[in-house]
Jmol script that loads the backbone (N, CA, C; Angstrom):
load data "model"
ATOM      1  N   UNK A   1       0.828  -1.178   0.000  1.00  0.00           N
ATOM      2  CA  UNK A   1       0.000   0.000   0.000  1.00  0.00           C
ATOM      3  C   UNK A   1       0.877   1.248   0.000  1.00  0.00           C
ATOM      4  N   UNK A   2       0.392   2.365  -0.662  1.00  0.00           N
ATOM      5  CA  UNK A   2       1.588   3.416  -0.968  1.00  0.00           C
ATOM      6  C   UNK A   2       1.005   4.614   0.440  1.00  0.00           C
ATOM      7  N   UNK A   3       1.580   5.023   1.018  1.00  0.00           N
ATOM      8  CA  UNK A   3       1.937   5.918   2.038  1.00  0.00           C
ATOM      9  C   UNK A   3       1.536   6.988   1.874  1.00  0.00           C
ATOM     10  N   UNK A   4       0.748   7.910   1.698  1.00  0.00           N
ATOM     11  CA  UNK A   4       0.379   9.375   1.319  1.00  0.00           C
ATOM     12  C   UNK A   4       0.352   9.701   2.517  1.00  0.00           C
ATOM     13  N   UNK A   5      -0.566  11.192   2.490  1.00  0.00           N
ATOM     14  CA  UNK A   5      -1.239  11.890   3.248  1.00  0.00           C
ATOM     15  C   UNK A   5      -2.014  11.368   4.135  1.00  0.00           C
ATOM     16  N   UNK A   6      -2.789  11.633   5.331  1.00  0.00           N
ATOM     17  CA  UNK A   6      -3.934  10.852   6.230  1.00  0.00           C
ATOM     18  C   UNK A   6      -4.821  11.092   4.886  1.00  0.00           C
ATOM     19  N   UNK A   7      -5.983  10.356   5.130  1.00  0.00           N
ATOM     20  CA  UNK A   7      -7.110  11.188   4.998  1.00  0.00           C
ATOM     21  C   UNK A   7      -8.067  10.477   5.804  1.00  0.00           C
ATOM     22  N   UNK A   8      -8.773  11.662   6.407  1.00  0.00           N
ATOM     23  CA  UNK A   8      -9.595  11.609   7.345  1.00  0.00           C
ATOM     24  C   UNK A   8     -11.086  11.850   7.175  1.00  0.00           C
ATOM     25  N   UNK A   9     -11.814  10.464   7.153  1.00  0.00           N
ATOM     26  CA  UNK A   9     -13.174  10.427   7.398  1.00  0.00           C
ATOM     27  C   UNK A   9     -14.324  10.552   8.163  1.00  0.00           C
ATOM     28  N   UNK A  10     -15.328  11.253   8.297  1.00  0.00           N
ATOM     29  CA  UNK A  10     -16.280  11.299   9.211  1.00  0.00           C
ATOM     30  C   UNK A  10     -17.341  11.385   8.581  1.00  0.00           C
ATOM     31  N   UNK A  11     -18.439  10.407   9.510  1.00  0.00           N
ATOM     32  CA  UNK A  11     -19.853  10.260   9.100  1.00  0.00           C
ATOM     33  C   UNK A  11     -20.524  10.400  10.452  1.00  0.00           C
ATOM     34  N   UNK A  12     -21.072  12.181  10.127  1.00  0.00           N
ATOM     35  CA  UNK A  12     -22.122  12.187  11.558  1.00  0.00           C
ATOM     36  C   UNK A  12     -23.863  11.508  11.625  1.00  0.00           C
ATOM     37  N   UNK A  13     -24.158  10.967  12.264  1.00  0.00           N
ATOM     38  CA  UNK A  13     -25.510  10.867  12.190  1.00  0.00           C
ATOM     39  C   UNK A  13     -25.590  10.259  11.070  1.00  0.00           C
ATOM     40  N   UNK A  14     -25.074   9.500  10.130  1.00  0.00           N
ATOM     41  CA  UNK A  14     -25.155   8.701   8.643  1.00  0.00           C
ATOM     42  C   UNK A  14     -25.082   7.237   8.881  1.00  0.00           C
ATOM     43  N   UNK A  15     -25.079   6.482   8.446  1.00  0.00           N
ATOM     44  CA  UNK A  15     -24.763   5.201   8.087  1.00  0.00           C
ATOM     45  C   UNK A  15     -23.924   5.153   7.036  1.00  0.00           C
ATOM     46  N   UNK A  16     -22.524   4.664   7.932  1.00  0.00           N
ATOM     47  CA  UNK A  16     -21.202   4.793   6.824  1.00  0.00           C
ATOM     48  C   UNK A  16     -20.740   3.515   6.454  1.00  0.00           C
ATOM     49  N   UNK A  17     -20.817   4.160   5.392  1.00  0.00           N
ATOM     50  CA  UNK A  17     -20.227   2.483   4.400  1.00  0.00           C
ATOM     51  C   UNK A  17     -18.655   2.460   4.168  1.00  0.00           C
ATOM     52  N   UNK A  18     -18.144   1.339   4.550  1.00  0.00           N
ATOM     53  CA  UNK A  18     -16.886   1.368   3.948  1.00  0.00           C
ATOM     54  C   UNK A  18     -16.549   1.175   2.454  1.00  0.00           C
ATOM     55  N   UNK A  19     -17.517   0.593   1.615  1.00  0.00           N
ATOM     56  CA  UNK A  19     -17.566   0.925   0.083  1.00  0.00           C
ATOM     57  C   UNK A  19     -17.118   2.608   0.130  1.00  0.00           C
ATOM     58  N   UNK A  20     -17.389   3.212   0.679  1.00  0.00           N
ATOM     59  CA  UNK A  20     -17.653   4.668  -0.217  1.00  0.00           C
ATOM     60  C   UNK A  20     -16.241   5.398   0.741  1.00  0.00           C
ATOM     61  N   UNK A  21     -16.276   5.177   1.748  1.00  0.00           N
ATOM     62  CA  UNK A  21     -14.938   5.284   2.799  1.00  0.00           C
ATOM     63  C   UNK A  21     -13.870   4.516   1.704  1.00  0.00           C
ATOM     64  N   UNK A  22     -13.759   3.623   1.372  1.00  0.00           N
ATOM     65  CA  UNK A  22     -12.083   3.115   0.274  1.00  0.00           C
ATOM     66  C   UNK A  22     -12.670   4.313  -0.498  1.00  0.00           C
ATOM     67  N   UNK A  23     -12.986   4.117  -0.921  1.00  0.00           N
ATOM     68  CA  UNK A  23     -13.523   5.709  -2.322  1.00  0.00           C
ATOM     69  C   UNK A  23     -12.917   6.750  -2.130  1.00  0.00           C
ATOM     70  N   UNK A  24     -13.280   7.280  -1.086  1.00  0.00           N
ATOM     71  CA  UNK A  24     -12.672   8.757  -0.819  1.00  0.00           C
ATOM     72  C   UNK A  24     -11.282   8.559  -0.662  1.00  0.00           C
ATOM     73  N   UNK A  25     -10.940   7.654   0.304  1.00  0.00           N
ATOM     74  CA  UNK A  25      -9.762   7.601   0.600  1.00  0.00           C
ATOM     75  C   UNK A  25      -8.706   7.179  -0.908  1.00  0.00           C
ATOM     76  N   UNK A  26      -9.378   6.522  -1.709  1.00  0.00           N
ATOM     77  CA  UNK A  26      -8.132   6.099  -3.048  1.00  0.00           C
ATOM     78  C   UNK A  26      -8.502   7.671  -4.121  1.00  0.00           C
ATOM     79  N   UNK A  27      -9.475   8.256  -3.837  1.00  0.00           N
ATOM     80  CA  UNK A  27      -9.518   9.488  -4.555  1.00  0.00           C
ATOM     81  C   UNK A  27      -8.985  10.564  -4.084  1.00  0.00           C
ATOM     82  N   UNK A  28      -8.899  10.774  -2.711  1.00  0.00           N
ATOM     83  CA  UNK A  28      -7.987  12.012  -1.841  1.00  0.00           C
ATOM     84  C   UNK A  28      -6.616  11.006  -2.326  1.00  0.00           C
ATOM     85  N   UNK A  29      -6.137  10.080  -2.002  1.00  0.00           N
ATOM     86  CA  UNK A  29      -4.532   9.416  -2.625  1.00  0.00           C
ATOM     87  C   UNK A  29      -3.952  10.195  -3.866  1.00  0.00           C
ATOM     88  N   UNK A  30      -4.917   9.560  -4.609  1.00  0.00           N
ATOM     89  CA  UNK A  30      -4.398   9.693  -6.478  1.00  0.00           C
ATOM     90  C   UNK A  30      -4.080  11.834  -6.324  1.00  0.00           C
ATOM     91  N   UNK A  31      -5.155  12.168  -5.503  1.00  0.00           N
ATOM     92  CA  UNK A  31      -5.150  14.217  -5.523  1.00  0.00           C
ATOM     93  C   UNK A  31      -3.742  13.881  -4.811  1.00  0.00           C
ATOM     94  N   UNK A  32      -3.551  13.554  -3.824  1.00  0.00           N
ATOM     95  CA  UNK A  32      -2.254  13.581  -3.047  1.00  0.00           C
ATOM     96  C   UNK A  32      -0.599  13.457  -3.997  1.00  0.00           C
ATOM     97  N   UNK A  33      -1.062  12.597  -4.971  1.00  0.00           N
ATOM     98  CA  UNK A  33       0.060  11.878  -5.373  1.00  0.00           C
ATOM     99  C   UNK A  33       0.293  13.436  -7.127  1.00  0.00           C
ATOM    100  N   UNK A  34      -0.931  13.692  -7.431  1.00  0.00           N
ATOM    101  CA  UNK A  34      -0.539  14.855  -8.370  1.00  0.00           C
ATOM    102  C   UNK A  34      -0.158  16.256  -7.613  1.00  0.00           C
ATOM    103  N   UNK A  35      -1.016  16.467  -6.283  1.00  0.00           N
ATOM    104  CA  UNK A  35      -0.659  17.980  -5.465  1.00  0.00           C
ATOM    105  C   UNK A  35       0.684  17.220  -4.192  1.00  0.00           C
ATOM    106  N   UNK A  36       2.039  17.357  -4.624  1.00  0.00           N
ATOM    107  CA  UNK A  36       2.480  17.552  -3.183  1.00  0.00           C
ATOM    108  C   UNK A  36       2.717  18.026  -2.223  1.00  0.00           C
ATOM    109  N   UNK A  37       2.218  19.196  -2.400  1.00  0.00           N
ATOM    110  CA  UNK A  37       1.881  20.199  -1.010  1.00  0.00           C
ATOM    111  C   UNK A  37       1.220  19.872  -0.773  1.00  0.00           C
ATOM    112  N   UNK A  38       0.030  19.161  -0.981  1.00  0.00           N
ATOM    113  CA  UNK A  38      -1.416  18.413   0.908  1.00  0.00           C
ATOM    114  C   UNK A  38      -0.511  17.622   1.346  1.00  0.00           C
ATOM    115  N   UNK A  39      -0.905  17.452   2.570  1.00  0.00           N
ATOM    116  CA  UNK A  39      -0.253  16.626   4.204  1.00  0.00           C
ATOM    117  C   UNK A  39      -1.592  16.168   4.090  1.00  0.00           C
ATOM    118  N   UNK A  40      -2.368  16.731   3.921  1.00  0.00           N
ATOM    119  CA  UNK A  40      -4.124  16.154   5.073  1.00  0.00           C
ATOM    120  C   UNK A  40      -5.311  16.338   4.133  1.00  0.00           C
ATOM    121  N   UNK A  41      -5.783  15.566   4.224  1.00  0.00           N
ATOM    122  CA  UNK A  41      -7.556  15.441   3.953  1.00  0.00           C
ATOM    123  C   UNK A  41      -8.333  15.422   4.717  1.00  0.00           C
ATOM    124  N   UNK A  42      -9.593  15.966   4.816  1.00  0.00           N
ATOM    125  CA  UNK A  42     -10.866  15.771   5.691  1.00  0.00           C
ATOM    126  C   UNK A  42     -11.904  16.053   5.172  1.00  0.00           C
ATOM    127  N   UNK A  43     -12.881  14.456   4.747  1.00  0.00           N
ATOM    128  CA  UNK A  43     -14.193  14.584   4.303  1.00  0.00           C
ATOM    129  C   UNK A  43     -14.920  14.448   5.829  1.00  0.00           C
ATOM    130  N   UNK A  44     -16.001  15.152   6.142  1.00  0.00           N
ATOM    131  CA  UNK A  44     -17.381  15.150   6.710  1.00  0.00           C
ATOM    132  C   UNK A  44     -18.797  15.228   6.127  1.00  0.00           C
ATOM    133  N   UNK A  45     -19.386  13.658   6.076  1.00  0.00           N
ATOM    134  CA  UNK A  45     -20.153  14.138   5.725  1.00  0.00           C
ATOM    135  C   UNK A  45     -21.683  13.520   6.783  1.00  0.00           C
ATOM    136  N   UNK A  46     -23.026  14.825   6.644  1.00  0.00           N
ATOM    137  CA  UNK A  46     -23.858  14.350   7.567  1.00  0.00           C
ATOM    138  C   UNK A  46     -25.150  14.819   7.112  1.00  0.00           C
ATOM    139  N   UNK A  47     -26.287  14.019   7.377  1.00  0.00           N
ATOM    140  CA  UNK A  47     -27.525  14.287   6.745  1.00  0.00           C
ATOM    141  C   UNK A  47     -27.996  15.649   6.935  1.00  0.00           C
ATOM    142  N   UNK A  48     -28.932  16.554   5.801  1.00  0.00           N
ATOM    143  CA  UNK A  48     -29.414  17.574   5.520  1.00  0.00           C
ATOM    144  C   UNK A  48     -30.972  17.453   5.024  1.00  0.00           C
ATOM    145  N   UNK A  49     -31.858  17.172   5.840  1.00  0.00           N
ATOM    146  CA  UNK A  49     -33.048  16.659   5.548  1.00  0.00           C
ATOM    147  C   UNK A  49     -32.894  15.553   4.638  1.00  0.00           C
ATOM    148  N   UNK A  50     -33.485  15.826   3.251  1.00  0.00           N
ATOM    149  CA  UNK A  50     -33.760  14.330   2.515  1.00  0.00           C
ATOM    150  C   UNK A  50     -32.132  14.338   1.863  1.00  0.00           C
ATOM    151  N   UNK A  51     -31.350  15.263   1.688  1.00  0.00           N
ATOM    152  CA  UNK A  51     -29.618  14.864   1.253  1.00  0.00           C
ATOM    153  C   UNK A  51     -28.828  14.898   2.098  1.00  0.00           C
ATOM    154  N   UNK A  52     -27.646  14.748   1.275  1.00  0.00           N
ATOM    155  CA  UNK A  52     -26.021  14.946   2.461  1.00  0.00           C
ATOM    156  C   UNK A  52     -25.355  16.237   2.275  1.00  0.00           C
ATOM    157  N   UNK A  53     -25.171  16.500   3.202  1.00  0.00           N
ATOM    158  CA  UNK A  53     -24.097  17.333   3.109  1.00  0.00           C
ATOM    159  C   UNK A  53     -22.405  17.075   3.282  1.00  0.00           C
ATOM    160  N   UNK A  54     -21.459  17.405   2.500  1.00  0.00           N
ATOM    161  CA  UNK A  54     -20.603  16.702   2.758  1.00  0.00           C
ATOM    162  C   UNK A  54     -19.183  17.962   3.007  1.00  0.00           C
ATOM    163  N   UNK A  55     -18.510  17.898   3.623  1.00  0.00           N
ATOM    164  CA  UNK A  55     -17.704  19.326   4.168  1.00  0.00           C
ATOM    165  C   UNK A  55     -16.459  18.728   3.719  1.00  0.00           C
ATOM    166  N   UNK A  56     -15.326  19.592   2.544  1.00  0.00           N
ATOM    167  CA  UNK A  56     -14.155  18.840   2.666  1.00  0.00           C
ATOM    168  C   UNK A  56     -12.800  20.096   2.730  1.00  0.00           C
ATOM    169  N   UNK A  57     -11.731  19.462   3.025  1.00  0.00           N
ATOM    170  CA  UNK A  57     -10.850  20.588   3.555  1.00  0.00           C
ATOM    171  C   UNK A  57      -9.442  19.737   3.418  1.00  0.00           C
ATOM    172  N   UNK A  58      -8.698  20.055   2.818  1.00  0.00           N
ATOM    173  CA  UNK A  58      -7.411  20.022   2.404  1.00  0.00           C
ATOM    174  C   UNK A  58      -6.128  21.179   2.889  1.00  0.00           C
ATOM    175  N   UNK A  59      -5.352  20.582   3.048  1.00  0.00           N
ATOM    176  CA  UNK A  59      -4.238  20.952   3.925  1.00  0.00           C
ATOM    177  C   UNK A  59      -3.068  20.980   3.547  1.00  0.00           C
ATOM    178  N   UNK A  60      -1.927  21.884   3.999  1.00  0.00           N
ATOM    179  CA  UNK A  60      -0.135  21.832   3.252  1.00  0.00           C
ATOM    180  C   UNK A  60       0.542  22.719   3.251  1.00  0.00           C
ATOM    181  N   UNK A  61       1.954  22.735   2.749  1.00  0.00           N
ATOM    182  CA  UNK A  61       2.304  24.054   2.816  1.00  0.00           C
ATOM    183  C   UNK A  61       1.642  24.369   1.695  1.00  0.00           C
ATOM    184  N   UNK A  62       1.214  25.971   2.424  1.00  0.00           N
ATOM    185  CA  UNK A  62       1.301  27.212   1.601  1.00  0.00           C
ATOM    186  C   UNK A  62      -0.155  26.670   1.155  1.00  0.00           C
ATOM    187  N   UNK A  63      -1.015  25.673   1.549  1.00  0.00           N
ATOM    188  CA  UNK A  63      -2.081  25.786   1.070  1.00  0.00           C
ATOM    189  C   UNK A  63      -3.359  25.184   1.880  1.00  0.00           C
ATOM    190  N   UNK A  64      -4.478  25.625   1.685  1.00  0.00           N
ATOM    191  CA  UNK A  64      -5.618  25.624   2.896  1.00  0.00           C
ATOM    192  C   UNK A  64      -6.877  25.497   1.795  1.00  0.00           C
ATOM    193  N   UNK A  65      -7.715  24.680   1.654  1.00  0.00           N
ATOM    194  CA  UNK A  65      -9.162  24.312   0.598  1.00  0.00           C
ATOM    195  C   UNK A  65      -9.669  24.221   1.418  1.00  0.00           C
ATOM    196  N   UNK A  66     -10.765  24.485   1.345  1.00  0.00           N
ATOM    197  CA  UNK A  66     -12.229  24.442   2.561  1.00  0.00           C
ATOM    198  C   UNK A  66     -13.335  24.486   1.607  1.00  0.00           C
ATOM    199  N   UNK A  67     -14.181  23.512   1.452  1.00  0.00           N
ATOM    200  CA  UNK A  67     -15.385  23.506   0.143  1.00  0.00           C
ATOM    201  C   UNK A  67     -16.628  22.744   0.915  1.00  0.00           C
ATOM    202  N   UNK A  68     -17.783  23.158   0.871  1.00  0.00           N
ATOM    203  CA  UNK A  68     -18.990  22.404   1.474  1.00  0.00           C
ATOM    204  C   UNK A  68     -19.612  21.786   0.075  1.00  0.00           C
ATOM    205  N   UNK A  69     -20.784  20.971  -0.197  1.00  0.00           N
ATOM    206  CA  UNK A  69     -21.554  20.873  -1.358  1.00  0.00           C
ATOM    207  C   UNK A  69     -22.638  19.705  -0.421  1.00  0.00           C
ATOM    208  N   UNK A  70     -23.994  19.552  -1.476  1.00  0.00           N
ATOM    209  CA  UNK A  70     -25.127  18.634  -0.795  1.00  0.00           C
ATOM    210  C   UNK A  70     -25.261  17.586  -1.767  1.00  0.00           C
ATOM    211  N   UNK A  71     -25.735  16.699  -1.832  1.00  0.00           N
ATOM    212  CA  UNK A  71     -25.710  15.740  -2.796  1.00  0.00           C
ATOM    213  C   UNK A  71     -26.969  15.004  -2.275  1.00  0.00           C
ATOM    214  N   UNK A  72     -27.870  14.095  -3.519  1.00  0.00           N
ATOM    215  CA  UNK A  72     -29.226  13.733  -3.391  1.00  0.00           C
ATOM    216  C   UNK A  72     -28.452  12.152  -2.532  1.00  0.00           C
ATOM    217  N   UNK A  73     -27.290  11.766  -2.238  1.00  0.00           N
ATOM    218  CA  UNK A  73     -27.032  10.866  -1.560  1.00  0.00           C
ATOM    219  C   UNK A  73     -25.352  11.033  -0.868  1.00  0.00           C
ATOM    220  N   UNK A  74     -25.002   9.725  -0.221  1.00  0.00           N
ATOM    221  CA  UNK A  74     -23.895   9.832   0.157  1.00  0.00           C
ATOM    222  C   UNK A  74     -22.693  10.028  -0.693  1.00  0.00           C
ATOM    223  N   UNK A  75     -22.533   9.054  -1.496  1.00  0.00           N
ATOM    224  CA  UNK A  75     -21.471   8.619  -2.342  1.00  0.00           C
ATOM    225  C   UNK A  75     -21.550  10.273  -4.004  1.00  0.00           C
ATOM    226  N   UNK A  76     -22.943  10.374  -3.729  1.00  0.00           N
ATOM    227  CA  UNK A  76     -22.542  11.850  -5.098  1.00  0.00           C
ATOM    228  C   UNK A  76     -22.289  12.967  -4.286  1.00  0.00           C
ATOM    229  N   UNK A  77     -22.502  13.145  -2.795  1.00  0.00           N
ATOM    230  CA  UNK A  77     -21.430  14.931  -1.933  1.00  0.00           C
ATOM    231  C   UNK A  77     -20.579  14.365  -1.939  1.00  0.00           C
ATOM    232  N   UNK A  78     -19.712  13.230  -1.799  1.00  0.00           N
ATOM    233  CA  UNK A  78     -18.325  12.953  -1.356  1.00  0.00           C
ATOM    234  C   UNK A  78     -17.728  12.939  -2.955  1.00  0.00           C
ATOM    235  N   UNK A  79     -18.320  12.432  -3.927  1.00  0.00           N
ATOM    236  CA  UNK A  79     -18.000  12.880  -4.937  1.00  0.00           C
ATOM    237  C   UNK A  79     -17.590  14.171  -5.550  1.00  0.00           C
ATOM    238  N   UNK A  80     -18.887  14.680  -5.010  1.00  0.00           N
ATOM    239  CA  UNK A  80     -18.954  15.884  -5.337  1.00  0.00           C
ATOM    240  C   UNK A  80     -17.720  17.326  -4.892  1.00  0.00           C
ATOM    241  N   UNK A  81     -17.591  16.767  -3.344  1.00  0.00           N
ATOM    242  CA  UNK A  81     -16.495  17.731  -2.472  1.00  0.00           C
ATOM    243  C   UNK A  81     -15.379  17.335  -3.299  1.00  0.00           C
ATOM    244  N   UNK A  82     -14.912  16.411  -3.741  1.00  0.00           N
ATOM    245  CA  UNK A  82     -13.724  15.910  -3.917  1.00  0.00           C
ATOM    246  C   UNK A  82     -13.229  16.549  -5.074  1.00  0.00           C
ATOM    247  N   UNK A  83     -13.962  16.591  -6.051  1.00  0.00           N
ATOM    248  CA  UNK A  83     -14.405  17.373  -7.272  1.00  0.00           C
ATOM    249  C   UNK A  83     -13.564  18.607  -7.221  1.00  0.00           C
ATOM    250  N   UNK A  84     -14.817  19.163  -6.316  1.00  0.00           N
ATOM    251  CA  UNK A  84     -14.488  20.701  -5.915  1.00  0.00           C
ATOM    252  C   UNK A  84     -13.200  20.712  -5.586  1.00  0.00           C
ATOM    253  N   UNK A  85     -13.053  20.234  -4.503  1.00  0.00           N
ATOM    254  CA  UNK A  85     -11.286  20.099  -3.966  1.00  0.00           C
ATOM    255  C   UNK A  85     -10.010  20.195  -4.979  1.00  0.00           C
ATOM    256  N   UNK A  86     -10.819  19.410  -5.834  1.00  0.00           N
ATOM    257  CA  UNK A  86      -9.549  19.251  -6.761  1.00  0.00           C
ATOM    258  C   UNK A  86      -9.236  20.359  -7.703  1.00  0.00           C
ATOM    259  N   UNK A  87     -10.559  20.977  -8.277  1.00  0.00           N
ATOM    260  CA  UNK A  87     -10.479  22.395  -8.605  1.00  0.00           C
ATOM    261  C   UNK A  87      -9.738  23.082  -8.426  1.00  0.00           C
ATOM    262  N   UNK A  88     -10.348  23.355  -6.984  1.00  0.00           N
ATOM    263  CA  UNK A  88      -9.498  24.164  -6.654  1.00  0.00           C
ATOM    264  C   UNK A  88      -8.028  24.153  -6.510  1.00  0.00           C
ATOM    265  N   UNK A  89      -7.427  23.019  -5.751  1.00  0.00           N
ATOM    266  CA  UNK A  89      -6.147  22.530  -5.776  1.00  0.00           C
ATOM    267  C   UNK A  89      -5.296  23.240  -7.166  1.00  0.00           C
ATOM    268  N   UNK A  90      -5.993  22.596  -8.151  1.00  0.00           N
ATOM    269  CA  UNK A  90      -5.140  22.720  -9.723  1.00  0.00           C
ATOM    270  C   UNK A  90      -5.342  24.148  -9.929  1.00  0.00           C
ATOM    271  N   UNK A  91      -6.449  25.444  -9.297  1.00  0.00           N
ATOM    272  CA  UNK A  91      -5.879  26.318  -9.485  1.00  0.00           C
ATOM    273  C   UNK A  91      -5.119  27.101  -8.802  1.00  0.00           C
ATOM    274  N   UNK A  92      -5.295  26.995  -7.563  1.00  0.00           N
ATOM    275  CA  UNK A  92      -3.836  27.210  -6.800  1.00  0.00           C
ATOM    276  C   UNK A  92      -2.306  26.868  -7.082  1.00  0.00           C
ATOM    277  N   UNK A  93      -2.166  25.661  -7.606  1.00  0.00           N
ATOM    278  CA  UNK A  93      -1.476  25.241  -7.862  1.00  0.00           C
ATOM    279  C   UNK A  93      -0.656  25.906  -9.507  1.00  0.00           C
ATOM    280  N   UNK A  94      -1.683  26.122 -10.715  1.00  0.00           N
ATOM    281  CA  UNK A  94      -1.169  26.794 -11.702  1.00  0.00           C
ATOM    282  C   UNK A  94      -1.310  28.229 -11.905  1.00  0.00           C
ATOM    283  N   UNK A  95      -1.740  28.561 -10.511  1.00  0.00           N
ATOM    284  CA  UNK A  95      -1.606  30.322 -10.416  1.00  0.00           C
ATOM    285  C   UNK A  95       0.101  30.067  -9.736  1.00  0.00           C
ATOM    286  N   UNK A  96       0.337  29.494  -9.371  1.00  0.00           N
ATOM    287  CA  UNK A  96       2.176  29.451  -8.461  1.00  0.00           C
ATOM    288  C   UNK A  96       2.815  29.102  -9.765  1.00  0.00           C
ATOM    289  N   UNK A  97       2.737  28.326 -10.623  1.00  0.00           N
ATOM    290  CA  UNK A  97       3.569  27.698 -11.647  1.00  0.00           C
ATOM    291  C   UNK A  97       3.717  28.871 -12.933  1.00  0.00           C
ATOM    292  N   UNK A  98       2.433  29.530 -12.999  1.00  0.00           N
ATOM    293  CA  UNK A  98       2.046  30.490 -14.310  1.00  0.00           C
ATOM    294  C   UNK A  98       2.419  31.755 -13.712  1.00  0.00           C
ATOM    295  N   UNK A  99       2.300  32.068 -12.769  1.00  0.00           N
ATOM    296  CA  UNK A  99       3.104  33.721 -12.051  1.00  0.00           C
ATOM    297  C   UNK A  99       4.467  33.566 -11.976  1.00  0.00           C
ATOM    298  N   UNK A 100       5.246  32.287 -11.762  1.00  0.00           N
ATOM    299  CA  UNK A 100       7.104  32.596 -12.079  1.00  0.00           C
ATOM    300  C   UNK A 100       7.110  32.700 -13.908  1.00  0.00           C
ATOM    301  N   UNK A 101       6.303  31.860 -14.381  1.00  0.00           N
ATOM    302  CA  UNK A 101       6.776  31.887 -15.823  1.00  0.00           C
ATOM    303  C   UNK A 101       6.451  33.529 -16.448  1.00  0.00           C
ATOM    304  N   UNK A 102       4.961  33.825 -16.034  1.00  0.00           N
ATOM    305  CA  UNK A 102       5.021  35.162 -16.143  1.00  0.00           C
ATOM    306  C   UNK A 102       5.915  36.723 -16.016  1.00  0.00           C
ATOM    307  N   UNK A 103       6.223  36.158 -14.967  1.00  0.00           N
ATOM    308  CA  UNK A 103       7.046  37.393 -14.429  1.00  0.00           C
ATOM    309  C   UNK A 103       8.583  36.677 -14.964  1.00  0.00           C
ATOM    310  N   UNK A 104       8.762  35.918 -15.371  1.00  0.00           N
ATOM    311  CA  UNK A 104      10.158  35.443 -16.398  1.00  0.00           C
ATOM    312  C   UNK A 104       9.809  36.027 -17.326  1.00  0.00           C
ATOM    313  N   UNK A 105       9.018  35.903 -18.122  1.00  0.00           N
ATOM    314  CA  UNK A 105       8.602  36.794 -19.466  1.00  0.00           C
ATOM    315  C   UNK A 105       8.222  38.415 -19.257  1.00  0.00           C
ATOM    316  N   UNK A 106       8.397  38.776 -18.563  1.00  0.00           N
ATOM    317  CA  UNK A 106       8.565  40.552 -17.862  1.00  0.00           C
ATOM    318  C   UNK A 106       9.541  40.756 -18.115  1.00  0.00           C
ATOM    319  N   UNK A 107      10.304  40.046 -17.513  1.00  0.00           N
ATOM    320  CA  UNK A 107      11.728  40.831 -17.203  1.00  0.00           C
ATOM    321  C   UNK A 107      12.805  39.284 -17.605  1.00  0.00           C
ATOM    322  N   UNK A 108      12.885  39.306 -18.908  1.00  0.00           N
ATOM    323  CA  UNK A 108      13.893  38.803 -19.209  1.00  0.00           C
ATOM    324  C   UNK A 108      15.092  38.540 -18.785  1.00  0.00           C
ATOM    325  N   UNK A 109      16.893  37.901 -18.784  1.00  0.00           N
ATOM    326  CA  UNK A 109      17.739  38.289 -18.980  1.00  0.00           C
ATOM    327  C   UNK A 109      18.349  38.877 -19.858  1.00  0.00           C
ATOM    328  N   UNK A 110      18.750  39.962 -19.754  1.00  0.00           N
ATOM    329  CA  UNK A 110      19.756  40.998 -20.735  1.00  0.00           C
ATOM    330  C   UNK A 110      20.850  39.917 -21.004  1.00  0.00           C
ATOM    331  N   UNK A 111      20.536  39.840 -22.720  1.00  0.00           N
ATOM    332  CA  UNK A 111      21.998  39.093 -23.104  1.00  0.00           C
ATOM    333  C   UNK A 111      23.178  40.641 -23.170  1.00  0.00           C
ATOM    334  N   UNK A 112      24.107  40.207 -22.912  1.00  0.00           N
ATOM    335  CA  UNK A 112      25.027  40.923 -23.413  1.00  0.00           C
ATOM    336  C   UNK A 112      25.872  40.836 -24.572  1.00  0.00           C
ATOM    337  N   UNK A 113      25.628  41.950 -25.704  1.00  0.00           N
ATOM    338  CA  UNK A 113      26.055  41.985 -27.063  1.00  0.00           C
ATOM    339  C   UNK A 113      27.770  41.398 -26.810  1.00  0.00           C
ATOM    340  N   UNK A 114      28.407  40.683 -27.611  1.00  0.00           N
ATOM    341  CA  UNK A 114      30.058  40.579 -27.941  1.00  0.00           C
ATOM    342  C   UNK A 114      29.814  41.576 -29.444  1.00  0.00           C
ATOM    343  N   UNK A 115      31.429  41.743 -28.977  1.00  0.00           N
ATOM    344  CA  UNK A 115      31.783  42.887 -30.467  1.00  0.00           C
ATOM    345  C   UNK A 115      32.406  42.006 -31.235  1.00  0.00           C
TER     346      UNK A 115
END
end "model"
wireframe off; spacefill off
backbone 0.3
color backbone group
C-alpha cells in the first residue's frame, strides 16, 4: 500500500459504508500523489433533511481548501467535495507555476552583445 497523506473520514448521524470510505480515501490518494503540497484530507459528511451534506478541507504548505456541497445521496457529496477540492487545488497550484513563468517573461535576462 503506498503511504500518502492521512485522509480523514467522518460520518455524523449517517450510516457509513466502507464501500464509499475506500472511495474517498483512493480518490484524496491519487489528488495527493498529483498535489504535493497536501499533508491532510478531511471529508465530513452528515444528513441535511432528505440529502447529504458533505464538508471537505485540504491541507499543506502554503495551502488551505475548505469547500462544502449537498448531494441527493452519500457517495454523489463525497463525490462531489472531492471534485471541488480538486479544482481548486489545480488552481492554486497553476496560479504558483504560471506567475514565475510570467514574471520570467517581464523581465527577461539581458543578453550581453560581444563585439
Amino acid at each position: 500500500m503506498v503511504e500518502g497523506p492521512p485522509v480523514v473520514v467522518h460520518f455524523r448521524e449517517i450510516p457509513n459504508s466502507e464501500r464509499v470510505r475506500r472511495s474517498i480515501e483512493a480518490r484524496c490518494q491519487h489528488l495527493a500523489s498529483e498535489f504535493e503540497e497536501v499533508t491532510r484530507f478531511e471529508i465530513t459528511c452528515t444528513p441535511l433533511g432528505t440529502e447529504v451534506a458533505a464538508q471537505g478541507r485540504a491541507t499543506g504548505k502554503n495551502t488551505d481548501v475548505a469547500t462544502q456541497v449537498s448531494g441527493k445521496n452519500l457517495r454523489a457529496a463525497a463525490d462531489q467535495v472531492i471534485e471541488k477540492i480538486e479544482r481548486q487545488l489545480r488552481k492554486i497550484h497553476d496560479k504558483r507555476i504560471f506567475a514565475q513563468r510570467r514574471e520570467a517573461q517581464r523581465n527577461p535576462a539581458k543578453r550581453i552583445a560581444s563585439d
